[in-house]
N, C-alpha and C positions, 0 to 999 in steps of 0.2 A: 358149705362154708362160704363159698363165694356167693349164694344165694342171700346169707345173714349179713352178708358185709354189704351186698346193695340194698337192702332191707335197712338196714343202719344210716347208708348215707343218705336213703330219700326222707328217714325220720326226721337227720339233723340239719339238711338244708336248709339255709336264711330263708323265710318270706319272699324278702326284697329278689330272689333269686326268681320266684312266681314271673309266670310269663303275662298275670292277669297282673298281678300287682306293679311292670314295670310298665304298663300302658295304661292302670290309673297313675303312676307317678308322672310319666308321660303329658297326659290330658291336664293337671292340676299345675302343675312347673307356670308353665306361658299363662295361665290367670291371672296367678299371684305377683307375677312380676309386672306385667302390666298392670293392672291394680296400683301395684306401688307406684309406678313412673307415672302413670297420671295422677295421682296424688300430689306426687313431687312438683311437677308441674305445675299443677293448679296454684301449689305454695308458691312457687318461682314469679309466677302469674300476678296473685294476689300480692306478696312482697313489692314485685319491682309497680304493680300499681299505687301500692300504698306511699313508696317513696315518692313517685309523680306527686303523687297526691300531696304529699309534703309540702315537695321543690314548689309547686305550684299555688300552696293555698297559705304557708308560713309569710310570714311580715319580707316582705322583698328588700328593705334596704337595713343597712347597717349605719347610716346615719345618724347623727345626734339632731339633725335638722328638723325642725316639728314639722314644715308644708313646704309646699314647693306648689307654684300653679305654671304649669302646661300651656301654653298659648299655642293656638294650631289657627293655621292662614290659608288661606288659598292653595297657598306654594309649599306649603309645608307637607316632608314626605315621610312616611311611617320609621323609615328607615334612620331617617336624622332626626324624629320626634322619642323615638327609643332609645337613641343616643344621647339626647339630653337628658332624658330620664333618667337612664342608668348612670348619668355622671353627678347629677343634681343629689337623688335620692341614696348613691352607692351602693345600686343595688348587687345584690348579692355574685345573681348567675347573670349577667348581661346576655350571653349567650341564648340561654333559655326565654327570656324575656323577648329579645330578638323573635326566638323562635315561632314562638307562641304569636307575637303579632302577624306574622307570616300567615300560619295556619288558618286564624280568623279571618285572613286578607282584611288586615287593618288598615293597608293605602285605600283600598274602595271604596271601606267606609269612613275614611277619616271628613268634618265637616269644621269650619271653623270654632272656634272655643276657647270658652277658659274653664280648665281642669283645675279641682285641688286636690295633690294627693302628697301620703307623706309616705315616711319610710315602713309604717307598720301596714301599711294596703299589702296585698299580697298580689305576684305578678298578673294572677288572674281577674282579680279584680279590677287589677289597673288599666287591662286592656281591654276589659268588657264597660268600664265607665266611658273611656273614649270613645269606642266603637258604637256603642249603644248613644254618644250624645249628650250625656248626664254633667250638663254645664254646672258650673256654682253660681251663686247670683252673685252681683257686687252691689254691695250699700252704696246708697248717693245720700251725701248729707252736707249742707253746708248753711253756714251763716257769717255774720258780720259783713257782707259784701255790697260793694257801692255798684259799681259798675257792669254792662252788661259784659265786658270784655273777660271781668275776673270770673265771671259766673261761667261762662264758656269754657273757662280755662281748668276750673274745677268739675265742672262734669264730664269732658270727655276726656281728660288726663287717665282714665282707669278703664276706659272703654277702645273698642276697637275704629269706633268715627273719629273722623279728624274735628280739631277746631272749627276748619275755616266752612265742612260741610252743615255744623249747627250752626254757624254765623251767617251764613247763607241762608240757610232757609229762616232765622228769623228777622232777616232784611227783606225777605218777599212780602212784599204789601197784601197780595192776592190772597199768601197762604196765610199771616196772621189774620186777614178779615173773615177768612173760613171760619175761626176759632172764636171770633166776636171781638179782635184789637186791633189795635194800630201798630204798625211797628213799631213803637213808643211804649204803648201800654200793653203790649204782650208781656214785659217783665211782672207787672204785675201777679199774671198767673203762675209764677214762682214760688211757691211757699218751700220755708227753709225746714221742710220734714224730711225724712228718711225715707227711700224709696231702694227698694230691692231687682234692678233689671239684670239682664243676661250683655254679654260685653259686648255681644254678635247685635247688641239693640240696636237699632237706626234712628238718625236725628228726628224723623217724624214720630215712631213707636216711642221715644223719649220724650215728645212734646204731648203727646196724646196719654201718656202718665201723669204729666203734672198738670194738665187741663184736667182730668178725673177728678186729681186731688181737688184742685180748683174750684171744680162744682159740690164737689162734696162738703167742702169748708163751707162756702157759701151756701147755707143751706135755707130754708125760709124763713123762720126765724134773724139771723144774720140780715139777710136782704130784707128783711121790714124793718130793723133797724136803722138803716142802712137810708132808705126810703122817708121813715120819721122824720133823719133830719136834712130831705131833700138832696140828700144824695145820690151815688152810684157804687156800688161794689169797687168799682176801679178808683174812683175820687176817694173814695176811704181810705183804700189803700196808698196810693200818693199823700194823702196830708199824716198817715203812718210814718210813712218814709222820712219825712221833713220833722214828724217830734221826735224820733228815734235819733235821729242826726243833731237835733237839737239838744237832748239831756240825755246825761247817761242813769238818771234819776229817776227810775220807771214808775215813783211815787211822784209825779207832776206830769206824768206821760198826758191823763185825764185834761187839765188846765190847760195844757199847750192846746192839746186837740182842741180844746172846746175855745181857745183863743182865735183859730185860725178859721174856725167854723164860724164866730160872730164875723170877723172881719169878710169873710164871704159875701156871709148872707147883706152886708151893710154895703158891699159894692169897692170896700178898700184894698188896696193894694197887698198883701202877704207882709212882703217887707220881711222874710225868712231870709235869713244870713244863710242857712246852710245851701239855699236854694243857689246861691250867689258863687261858694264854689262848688257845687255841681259844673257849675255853667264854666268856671274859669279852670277847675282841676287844681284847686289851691285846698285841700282837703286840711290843711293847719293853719290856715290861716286865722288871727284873733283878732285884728282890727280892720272892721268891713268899712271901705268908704275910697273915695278917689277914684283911682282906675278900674277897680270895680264894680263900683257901679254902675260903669259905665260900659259895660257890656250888651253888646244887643246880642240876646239869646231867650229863648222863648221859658228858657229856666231863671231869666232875671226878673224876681217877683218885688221887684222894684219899681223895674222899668214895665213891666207888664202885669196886668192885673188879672184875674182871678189863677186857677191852679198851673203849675207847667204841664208840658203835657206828657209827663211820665212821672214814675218815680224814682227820688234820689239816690234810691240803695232798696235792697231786697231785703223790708222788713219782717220782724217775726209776727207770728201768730198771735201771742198776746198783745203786741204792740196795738193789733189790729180793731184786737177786743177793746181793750183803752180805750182809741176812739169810739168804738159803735156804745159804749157803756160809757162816755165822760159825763160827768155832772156840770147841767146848767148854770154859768155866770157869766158876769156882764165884761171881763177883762178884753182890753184892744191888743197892749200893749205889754212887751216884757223884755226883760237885761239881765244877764248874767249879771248874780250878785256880785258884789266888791270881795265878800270874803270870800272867793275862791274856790267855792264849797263845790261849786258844779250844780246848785238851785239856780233858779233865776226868782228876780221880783219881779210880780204882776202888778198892773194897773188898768183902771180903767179910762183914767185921763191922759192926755199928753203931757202935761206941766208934771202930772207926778211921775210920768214914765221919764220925761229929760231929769230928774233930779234922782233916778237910780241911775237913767245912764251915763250923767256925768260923777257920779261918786263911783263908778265902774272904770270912766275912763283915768279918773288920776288914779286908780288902784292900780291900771295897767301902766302908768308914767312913773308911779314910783318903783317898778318892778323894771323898767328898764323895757317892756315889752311894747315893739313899734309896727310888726306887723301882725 
């Protein structure tokens, strides 16, 4: 009996009871669990990089502002370079932003610049544009300008040079004869084009772009025109100056040119009014005579004969063309017409030139118009 009844219980024993089966359960437990927790891991891992990867590469600012440009100096520390940013662009994690410049040790590489960035850059890009030096360029463009003063004042108003370092160096006699002018005629080499430099450019890197330009306008062609009618690239350019100042009627630009060109070649005086306030700085002035002309300056082509020795204003490109392409004729002389129009009459005699410019002058007496 007790023999069937142990017989019985070894039949209905569990498995899991097996002394083999609790040392495979044993061996298999610690796989599978590890297994799992490096799995987890891995997820934990890949998530919390993916978020980086977010925080770091999503648009940084929440601003409605479209740009913002970054100016870094000398003195400028990464610390307070990120703090403008973050205040300019609103960016998101300032904190992060922070961080990240840190990381890249963005003080060591910080170099002077101008940055453009906006609020949709993301923080990483914005610290690898800096870091890396990836300046913008700034457009230089300008026209209508008399004076070498205004010209100064328009080109390095957006640049990191002072005024008085470009006014300096083109007062050096030495350095404009390097370039083939005179301090006078170095304006010349100004053409009013577009020019694309970096802000960190230097007043000489700046002069050595618009000398390029320079030669490149001036090209063979150009200079054999130029030549035909006994002139110089600079001289063209100055009697530019003076019809440009003259009309604003770029249909007579040709006849002016070609007026001051006979009186050249014939040994006469200019007798250019606009010349007259260059010399005095009387830019609105309408009736030339009197104290005027009685200026001794080497721009009163009045008092002194053939060209001044620069030009009156920084004319354009076409202007320039006008002259080298004006049509041949015999006019000395000319006056702003009576009617107002902004033409002038030509002449080629004196007697007909005095009787437009006395129907000019009572035009301007009945107008009440004295200087």
């Amino acid at each position: 009996m007790s023999r069937s009844r142990k017989s019985k219980s070894r039949q209905w024993r569990p498995s899991y009871f097996n002394d083999t089966s609790r040392r495979n359960h044993r061996n298999r437990s610690p796989k599978r669990t590890g297994g799992k927790l490096a799995l987890w891991i891995l997820i934990v891992i890949l998530l919390l990089l993916s978020w980086a990867a977010y925080l770091l590469l999503r648009p940084a600012g929440s601003s409605s502002r479209q740009e913002y440009y970054a100016y870094v100096t000398d003195t400028t520390s990464g610390e307070a370079l990120m703090t403008s940013i973050a205040q300019e662009l609103e960016v998101k994690n300032p904190a992060l932003l922070r961080s990240v410049a840190r990381v890249i040790r963005l003080d060591s590489k910080l170099r002077p610049g101008r940055y453009h960035l906006t609020p949709k850059m993301s923080i990483l890009s914005i610290c690898k544009k800096i870091a890396y030096e990836a300046q913008d360029p700034v457009k230089l463009a300008f026209s209508s300008i008399r004076t070498q003063g205004e010209l100064i004042d328009k080109l390095t108003a957006p640049l990191a040079m002072t005024s008085e370092e470009l006014r300096t160096l083109l007062r050096d006699s030495v350095y404009c004869d390097s370039l083939g002018f005179t301090t006078e005629t170095v304006r010349c080499m100004f053409l009013p084009d577009t020019h694309e430099v970096y802000w960190t450019t230097t007043p000489r890197e700046l002069l050595h772009k618009y000398e390029q330009s320079y030669h490149k306008f001036w090209d063979k062609q150009r200079t054999a025109l130029a030549q035909e009618m006994g002139l110089t690239p600079v001289e063209v350019s100055i009697i530019a100056s003076i019809v440009e100042e003259e009309s604003s009627k770029t249909d007579e630009y040709g006849d002016i040119a070609g007026l001051y060109i006979n009186r050249l070649h014939k040994g006469m005086p200019l007798q250019a009014d606009p010349t007259l306030k260059f010399a005095s700085g009387n830019f609105t002035a309408q009736r030339i005579g009197g104290e005027l002309l009685k200026i001794d300056s080497p721009y009163n082509t009045y008092r002194y004969k053939g060209l001044p020795p620069g030009p009156i204003r920084y004319p354009q490109m076409t202007t320039i063309d006008a002259v080298l392409h004006r049509k041949p004729h015999d006019y000395l002389y000319m006056c702003a017409r009576a009617d107002f129009s902004g033409y002038h009459a030509f002449a080629t005699t004196y007697a007909e030139h005095m009787r437009n410019a006395k129907a000019y002058q009572k035009a301007l007496d009945e107008r009440g118009i004295t200087e």
